[in-house]
mmCIF file of the C-alpha atoms, coordinates in Angstrom:
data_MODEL
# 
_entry.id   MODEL 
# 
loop_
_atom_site.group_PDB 
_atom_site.id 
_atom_site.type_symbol 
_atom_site.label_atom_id 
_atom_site.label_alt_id 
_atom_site.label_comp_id 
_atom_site.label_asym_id 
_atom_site.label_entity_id 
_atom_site.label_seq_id 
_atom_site.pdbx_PDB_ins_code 
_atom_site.Cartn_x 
_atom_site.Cartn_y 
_atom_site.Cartn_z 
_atom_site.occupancy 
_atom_site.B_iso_or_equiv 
_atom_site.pdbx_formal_charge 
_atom_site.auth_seq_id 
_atom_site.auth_comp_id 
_atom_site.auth_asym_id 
_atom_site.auth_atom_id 
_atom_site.pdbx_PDB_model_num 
ATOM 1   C CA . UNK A 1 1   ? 22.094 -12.510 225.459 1.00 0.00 ? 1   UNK A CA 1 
ATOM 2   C CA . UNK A 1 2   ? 23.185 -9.835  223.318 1.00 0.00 ? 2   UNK A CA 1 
ATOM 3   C CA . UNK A 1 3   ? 24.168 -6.442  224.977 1.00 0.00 ? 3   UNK A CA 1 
ATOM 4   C CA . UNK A 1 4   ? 21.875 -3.233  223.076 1.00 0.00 ? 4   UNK A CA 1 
ATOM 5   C CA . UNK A 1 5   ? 23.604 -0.516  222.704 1.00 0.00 ? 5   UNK A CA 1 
ATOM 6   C CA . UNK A 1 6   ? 22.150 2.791   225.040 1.00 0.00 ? 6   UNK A CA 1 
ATOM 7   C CA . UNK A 1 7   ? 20.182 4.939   222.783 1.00 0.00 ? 7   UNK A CA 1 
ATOM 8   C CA . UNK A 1 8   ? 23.375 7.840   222.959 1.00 0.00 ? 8   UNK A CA 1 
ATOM 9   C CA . UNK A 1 9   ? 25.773 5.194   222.010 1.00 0.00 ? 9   UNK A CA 1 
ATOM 10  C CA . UNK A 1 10  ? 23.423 4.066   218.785 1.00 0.00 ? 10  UNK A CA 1 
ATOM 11  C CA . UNK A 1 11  ? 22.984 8.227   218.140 1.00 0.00 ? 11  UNK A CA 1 
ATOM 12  C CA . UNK A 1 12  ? 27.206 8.790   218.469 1.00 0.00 ? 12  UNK A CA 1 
ATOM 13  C CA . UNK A 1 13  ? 27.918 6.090   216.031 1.00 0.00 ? 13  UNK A CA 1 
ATOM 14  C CA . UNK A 1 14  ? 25.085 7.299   213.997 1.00 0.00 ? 14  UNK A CA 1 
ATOM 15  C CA . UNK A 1 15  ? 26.133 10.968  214.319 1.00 0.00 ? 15  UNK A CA 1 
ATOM 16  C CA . UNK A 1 16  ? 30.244 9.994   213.976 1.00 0.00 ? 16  UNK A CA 1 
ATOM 17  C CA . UNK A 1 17  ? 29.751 7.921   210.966 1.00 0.00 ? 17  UNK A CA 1 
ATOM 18  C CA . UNK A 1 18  ? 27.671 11.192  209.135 1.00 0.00 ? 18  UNK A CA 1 
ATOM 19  C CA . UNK A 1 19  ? 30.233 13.319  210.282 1.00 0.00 ? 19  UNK A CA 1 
ATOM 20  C CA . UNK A 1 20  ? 33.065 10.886  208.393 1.00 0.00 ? 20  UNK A CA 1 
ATOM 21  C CA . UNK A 1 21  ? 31.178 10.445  204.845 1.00 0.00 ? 21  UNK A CA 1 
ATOM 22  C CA . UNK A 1 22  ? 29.783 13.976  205.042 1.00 0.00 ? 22  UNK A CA 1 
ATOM 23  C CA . UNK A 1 23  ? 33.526 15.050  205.391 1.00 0.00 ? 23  UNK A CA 1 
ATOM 24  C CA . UNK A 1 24  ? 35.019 12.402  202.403 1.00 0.00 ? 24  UNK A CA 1 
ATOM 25  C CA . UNK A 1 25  ? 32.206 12.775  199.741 1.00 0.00 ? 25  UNK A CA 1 
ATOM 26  C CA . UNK A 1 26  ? 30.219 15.770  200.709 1.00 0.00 ? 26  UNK A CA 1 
ATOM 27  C CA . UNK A 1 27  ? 26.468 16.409  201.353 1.00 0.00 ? 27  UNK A CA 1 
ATOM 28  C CA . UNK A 1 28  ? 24.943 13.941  198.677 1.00 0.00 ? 28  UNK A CA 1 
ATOM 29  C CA . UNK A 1 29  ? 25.898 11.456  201.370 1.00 0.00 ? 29  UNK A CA 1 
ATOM 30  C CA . UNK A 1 30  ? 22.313 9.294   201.496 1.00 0.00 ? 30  UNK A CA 1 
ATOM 31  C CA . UNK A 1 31  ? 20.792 8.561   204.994 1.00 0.00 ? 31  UNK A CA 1 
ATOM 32  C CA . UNK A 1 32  ? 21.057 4.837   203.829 1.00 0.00 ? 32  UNK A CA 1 
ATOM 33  C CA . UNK A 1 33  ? 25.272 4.879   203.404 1.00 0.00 ? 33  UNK A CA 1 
ATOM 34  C CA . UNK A 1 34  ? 25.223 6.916   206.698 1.00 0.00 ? 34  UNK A CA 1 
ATOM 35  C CA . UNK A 1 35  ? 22.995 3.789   208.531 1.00 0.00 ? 35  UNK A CA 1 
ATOM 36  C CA . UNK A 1 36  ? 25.421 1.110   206.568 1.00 0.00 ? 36  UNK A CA 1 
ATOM 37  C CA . UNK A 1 37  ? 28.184 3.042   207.922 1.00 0.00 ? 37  UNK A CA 1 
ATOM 38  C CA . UNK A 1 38  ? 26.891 2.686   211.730 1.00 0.00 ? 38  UNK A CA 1 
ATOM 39  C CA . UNK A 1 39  ? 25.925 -0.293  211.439 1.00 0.00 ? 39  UNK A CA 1 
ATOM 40  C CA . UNK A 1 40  ? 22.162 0.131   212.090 1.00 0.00 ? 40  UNK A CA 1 
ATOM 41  C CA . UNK A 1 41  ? 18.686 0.950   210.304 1.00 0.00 ? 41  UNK A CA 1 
ATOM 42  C CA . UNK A 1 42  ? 17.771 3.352   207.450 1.00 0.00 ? 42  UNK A CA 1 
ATOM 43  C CA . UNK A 1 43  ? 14.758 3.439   210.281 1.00 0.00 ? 43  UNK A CA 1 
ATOM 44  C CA . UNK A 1 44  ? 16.623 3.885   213.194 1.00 0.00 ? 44  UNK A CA 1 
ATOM 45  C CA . UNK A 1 45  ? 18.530 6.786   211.792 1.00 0.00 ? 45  UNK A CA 1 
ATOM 46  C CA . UNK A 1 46  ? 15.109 8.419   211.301 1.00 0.00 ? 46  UNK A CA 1 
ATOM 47  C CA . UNK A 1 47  ? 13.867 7.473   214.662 1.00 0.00 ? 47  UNK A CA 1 
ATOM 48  C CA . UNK A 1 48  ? 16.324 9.475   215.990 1.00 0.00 ? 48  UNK A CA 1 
ATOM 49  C CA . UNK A 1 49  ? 16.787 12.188  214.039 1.00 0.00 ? 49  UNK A CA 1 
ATOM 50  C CA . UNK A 1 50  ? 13.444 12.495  211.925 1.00 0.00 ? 50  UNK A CA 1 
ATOM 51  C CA . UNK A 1 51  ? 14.863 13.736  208.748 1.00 0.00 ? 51  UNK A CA 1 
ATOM 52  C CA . UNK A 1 52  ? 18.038 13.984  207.073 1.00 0.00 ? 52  UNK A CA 1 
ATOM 53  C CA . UNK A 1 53  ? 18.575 17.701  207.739 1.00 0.00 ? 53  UNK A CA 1 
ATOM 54  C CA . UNK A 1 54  ? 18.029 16.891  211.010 1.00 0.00 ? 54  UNK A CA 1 
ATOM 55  C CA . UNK A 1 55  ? 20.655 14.432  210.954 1.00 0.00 ? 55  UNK A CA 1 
ATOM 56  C CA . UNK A 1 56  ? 22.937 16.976  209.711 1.00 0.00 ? 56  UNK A CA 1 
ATOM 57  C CA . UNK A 1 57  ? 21.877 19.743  212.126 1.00 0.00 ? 57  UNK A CA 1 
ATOM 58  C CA . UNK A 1 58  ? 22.875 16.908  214.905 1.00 0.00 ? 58  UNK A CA 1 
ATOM 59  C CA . UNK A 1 59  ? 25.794 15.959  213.268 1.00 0.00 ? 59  UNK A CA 1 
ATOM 60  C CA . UNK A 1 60  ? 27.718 19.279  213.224 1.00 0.00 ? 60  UNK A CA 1 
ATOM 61  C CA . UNK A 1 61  ? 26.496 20.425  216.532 1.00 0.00 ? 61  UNK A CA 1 
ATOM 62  C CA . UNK A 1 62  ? 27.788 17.057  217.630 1.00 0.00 ? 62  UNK A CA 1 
ATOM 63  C CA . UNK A 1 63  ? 31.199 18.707  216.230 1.00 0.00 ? 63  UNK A CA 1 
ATOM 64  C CA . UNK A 1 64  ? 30.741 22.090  217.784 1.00 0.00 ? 64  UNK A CA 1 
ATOM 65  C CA . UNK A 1 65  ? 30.615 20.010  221.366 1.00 0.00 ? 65  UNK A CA 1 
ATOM 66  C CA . UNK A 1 66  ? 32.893 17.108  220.645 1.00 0.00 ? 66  UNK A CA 1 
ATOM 67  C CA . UNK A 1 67  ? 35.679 19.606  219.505 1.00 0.00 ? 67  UNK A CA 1 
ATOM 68  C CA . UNK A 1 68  ? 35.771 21.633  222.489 1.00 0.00 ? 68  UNK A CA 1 
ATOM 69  C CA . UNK A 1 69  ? 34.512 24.896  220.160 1.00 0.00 ? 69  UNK A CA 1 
ATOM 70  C CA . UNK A 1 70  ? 31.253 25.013  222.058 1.00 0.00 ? 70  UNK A CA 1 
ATOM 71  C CA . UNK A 1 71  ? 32.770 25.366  225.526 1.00 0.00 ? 71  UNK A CA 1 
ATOM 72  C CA . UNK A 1 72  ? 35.353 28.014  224.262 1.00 0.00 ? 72  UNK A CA 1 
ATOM 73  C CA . UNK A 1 73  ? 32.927 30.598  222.488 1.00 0.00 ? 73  UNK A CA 1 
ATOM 74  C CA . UNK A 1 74  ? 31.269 29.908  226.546 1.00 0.00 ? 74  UNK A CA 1 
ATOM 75  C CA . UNK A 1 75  ? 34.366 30.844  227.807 1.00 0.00 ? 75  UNK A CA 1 
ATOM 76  C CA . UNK A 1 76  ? 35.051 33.817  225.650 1.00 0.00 ? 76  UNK A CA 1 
ATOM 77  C CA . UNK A 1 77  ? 31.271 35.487  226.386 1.00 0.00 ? 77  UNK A CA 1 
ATOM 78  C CA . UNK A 1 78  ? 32.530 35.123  230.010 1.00 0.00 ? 78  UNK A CA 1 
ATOM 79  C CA . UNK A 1 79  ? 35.701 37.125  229.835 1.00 0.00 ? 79  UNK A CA 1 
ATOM 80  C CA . UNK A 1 80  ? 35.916 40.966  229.584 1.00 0.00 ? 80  UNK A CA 1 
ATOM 81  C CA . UNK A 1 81  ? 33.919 43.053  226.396 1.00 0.00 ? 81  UNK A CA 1 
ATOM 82  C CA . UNK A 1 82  ? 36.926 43.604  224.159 1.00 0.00 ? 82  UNK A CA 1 
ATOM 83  C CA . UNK A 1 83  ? 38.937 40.463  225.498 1.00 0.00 ? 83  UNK A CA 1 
ATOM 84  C CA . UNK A 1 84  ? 35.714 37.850  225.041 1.00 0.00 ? 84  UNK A CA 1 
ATOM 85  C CA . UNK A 1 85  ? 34.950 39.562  221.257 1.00 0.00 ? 85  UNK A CA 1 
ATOM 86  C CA . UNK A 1 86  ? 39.236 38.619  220.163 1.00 0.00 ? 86  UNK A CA 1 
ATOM 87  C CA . UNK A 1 87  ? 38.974 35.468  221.951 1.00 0.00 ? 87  UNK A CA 1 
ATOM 88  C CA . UNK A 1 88  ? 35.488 34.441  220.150 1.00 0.00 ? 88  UNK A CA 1 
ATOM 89  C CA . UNK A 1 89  ? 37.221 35.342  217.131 1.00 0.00 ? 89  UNK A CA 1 
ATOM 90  C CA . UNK A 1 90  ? 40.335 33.709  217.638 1.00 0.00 ? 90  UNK A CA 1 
ATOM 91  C CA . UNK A 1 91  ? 38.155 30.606  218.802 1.00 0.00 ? 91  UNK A CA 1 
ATOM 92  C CA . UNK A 1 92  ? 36.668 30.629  215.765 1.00 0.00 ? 92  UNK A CA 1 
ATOM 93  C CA . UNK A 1 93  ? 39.540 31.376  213.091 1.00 0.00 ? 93  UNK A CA 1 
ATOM 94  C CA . UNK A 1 94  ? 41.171 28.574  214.482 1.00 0.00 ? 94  UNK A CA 1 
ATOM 95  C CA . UNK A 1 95  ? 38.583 26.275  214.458 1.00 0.00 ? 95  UNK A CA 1 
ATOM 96  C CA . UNK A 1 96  ? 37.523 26.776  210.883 1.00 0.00 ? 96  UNK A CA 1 
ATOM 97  C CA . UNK A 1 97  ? 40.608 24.665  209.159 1.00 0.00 ? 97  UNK A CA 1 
ATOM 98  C CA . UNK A 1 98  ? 39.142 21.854  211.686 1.00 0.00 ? 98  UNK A CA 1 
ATOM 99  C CA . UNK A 1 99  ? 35.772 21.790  210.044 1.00 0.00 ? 99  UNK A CA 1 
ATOM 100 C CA . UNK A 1 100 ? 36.394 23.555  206.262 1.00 0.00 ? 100 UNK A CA 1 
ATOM 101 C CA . UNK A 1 101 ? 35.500 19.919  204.352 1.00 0.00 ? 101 UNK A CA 1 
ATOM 102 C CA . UNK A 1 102 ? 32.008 20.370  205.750 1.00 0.00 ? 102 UNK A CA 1 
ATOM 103 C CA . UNK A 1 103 ? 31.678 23.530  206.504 1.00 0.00 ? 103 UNK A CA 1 
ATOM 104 C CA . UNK A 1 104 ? 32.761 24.062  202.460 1.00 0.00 ? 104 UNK A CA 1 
ATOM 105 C CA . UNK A 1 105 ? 29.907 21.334  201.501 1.00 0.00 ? 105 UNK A CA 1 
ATOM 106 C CA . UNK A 1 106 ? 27.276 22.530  203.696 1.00 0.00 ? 106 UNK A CA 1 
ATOM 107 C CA . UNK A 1 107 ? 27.743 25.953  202.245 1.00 0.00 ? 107 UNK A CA 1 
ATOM 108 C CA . UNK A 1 108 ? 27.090 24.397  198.827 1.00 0.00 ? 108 UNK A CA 1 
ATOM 109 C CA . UNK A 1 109 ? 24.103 22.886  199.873 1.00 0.00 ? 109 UNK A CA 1 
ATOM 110 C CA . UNK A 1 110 ? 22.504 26.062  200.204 1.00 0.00 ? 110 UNK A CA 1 
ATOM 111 C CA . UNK A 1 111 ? 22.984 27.373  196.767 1.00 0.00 ? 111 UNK A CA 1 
ATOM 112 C CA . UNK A 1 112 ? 21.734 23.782  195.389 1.00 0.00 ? 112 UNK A CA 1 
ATOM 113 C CA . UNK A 1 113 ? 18.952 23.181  197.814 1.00 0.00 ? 113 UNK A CA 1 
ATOM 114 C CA . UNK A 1 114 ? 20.515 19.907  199.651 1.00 0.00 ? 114 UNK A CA 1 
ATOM 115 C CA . UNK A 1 115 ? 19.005 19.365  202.852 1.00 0.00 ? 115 UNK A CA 1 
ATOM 116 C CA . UNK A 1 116 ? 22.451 20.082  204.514 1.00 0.00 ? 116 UNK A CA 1 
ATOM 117 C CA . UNK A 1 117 ? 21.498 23.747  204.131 1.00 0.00 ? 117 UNK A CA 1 
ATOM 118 C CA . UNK A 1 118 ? 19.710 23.472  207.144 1.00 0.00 ? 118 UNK A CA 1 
ATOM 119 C CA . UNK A 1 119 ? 23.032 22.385  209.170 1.00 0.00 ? 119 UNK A CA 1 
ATOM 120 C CA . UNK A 1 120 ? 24.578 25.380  207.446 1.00 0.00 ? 120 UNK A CA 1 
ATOM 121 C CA . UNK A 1 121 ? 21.975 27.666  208.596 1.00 0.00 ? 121 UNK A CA 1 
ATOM 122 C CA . UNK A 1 122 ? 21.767 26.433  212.063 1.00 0.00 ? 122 UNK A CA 1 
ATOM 123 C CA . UNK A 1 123 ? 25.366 26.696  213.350 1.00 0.00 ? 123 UNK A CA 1 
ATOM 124 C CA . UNK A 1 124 ? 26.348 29.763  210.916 1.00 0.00 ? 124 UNK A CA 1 
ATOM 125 C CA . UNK A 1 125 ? 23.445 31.475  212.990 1.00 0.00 ? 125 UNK A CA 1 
ATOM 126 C CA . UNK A 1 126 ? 24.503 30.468  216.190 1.00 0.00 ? 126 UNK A CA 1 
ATOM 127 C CA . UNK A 1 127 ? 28.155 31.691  215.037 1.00 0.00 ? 127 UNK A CA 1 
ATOM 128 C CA . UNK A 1 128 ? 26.128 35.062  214.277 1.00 0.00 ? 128 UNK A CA 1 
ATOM 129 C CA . UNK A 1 129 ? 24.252 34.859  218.038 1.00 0.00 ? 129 UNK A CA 1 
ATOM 130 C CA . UNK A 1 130 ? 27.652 34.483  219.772 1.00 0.00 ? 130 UNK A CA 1 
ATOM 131 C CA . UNK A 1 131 ? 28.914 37.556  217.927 1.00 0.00 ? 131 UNK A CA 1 
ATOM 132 C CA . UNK A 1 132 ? 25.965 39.678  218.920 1.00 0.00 ? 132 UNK A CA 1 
ATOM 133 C CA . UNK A 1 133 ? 26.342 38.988  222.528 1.00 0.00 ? 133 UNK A CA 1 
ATOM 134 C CA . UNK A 1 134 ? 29.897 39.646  222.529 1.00 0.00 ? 134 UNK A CA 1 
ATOM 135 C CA . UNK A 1 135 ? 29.312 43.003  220.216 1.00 0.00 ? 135 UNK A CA 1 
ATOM 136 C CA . UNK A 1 136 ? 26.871 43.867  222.916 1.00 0.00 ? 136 UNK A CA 1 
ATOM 137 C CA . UNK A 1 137 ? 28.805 42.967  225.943 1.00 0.00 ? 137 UNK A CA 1 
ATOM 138 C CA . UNK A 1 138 ? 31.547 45.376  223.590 1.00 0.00 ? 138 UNK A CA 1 
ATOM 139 C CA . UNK A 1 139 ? 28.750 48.246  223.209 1.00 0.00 ? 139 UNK A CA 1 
ATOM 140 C CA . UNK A 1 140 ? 27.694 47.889  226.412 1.00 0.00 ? 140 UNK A CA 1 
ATOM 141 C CA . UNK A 1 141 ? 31.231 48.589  227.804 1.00 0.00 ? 141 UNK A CA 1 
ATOM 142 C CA . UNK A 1 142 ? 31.224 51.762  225.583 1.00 0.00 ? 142 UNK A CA 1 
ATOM 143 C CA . UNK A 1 143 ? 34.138 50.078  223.804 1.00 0.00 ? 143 UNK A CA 1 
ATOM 144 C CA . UNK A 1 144 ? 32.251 49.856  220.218 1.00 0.00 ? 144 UNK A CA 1 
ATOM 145 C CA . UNK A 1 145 ? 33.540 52.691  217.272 1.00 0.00 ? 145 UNK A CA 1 
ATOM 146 C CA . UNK A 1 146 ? 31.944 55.202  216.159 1.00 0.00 ? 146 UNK A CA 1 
ATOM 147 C CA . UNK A 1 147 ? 29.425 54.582  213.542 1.00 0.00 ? 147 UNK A CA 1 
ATOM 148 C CA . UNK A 1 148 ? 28.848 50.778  214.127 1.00 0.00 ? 148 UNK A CA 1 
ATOM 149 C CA . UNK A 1 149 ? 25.268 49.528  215.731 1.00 0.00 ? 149 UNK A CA 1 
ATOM 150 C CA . UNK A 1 150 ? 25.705 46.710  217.752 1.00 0.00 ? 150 UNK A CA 1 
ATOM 151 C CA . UNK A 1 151 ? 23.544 44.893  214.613 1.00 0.00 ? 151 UNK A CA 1 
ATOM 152 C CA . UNK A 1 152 ? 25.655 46.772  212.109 1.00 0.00 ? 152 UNK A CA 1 
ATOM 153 C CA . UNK A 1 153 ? 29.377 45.260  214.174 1.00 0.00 ? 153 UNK A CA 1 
ATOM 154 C CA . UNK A 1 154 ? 27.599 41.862  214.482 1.00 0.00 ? 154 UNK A CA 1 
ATOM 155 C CA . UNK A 1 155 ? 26.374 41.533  210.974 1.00 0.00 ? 155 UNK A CA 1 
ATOM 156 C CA . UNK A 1 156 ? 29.921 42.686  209.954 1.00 0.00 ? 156 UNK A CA 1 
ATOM 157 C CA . UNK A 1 157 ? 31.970 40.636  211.989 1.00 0.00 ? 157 UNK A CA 1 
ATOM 158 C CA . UNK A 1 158 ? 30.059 37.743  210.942 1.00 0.00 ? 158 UNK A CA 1 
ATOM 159 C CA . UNK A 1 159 ? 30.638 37.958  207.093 1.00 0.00 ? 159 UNK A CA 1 
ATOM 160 C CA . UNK A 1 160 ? 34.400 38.580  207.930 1.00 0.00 ? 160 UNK A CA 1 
ATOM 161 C CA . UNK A 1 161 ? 34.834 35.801  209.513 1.00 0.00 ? 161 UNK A CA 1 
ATOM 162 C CA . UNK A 1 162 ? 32.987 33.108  206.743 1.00 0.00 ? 162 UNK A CA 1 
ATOM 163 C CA . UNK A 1 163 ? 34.797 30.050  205.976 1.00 0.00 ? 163 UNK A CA 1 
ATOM 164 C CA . UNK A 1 164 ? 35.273 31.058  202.499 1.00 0.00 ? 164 UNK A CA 1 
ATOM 165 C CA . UNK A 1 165 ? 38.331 33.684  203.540 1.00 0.00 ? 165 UNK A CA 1 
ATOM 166 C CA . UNK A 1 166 ? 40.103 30.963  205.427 1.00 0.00 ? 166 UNK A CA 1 
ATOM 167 C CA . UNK A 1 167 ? 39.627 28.573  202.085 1.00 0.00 ? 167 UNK A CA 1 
ATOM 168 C CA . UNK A 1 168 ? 40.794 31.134  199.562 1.00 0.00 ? 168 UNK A CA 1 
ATOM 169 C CA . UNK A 1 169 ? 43.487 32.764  201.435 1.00 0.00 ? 169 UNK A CA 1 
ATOM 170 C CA . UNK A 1 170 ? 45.242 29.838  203.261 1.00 0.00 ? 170 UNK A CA 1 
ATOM 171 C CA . UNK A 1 171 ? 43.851 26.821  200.976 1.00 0.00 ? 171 UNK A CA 1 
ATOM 172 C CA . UNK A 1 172 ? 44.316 28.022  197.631 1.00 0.00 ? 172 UNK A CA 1 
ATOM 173 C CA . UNK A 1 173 ? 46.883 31.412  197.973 1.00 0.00 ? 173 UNK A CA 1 
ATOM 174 C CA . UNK A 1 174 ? 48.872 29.541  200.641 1.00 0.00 ? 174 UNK A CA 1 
ATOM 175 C CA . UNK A 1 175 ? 49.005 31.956  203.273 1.00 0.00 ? 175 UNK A CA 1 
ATOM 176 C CA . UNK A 1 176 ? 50.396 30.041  206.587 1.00 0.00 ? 176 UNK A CA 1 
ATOM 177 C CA . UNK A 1 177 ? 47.501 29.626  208.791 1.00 0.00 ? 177 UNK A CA 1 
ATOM 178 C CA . UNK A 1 178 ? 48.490 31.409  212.144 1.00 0.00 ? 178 UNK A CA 1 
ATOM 179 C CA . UNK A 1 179 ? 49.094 34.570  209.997 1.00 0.00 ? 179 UNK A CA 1 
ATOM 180 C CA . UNK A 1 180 ? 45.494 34.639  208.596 1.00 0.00 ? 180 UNK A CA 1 
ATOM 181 C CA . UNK A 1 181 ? 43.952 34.268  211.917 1.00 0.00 ? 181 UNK A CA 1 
ATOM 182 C CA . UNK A 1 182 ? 46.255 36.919  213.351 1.00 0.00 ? 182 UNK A CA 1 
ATOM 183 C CA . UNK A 1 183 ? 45.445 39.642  210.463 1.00 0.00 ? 183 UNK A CA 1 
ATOM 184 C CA . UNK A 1 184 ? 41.499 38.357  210.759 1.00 0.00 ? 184 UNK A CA 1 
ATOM 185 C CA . UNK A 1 185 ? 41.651 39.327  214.370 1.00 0.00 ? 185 UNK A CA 1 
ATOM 186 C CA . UNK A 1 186 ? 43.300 42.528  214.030 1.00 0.00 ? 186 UNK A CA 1 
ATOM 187 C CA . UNK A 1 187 ? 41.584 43.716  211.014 1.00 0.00 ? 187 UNK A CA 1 
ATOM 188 C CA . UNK A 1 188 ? 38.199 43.089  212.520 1.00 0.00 ? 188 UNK A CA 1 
ATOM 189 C CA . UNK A 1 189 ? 38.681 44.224  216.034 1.00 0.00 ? 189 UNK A CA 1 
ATOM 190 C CA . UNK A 1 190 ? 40.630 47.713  214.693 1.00 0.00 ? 190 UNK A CA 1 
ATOM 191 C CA . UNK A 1 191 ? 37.417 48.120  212.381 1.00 0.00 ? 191 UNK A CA 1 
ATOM 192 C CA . UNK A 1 192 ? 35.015 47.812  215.101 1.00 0.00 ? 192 UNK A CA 1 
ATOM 193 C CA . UNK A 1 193 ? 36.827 48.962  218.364 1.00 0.00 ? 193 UNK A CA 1 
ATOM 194 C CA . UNK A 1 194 ? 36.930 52.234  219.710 1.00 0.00 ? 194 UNK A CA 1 
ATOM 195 C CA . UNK A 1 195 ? 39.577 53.595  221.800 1.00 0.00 ? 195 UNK A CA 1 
ATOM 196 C CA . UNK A 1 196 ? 40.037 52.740  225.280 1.00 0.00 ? 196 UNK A CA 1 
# 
């Protein structure tokens, strides 16, 4: 008798093997090379995740969890106001040249309507959400400059910190990578931090 893989087995493979094409040949991956890759049904695949975006949402949440990113942005909204908003960012600089392939496609999908715009949307707003807290815990510690909002820090924080910086400063104008997180960081936190 054949062993059947647990459901969560099926769904890693499933969400591993999206993660891998999605990352070699971009977002016009189809659901059907996804289920060839894992080894299972174009059916299965949507048994378990409905639709292709929401293969895609899955797939880079999957990431988010898998790479450890998830648990650190829950560490950083832990520590201090002005300690948990550098270590968020730092968390996050350094996770970007991890994820750029998809994070680069995903971002494409929006402009040409591909369902991965949905995955973009999904963790770039939880990226936003994890600012806001930390800008609040910041505000809330009196800590935030004069003439930000809490919305106003978040919203700019958030754009500084796109993918798109880390591609064309390190990727294409070669900048070494620790010294575009560590002028990220600084730049953003002197623009938004009062004195203490």
């Amino acid at each position: 008798m054949a062993v059947v893989p647990k459901p969560t087995t099926t769904r890693a493979r499933i969400l591993e093997a999206a993660w891998e094409l999605v990352r070699e040949r971009g977002t016009r991956v189809t659901v059907a090379e996804i289920a060839r890759a894992a080894g299972v049904s174009r059916q299965l695949v949507y048994f378990h995740f409905e639709s292709r975006a929401g293969l895609l949402v899955a797939m880079t949440r999957r990431q988010d969890v898998r790479s450890g990113f998830a648990a650190r942005v829950a560490d950083a909204l832990a520590l201090p106001p002005v300690e948990g908003l550098e270590t968020l960012l730092r968390a996050w600089h350094a996770y970007v040249p991890e994820i750029l392939p998809v994070v680069r496609e995903l971002e494409a999908a929006v402009v040409t309507g591909d369902e991965g715009a949905a995955a973009w949307q999904d963790r770039m707003g939880d990226l936003h959400d994890a600012f806001r807290t930390a800008v609040e815990h910041v505000e809330a510690g009196g800590r935030l400059a004069d003439g930000w909002t809490a919305a106003a820090a978040t919203d700019w924080i958030w754009a500084r910190s796109q993918p798109g910086a880390y591609q064309h400063l390190v990727v294409e104008r070669g900048w070494k990578p620790g010294d575009y997180v560590e002028r990220a960081v600084a730049s953003i936190l002197s623009e938004v931090l009062g004195p203490g």
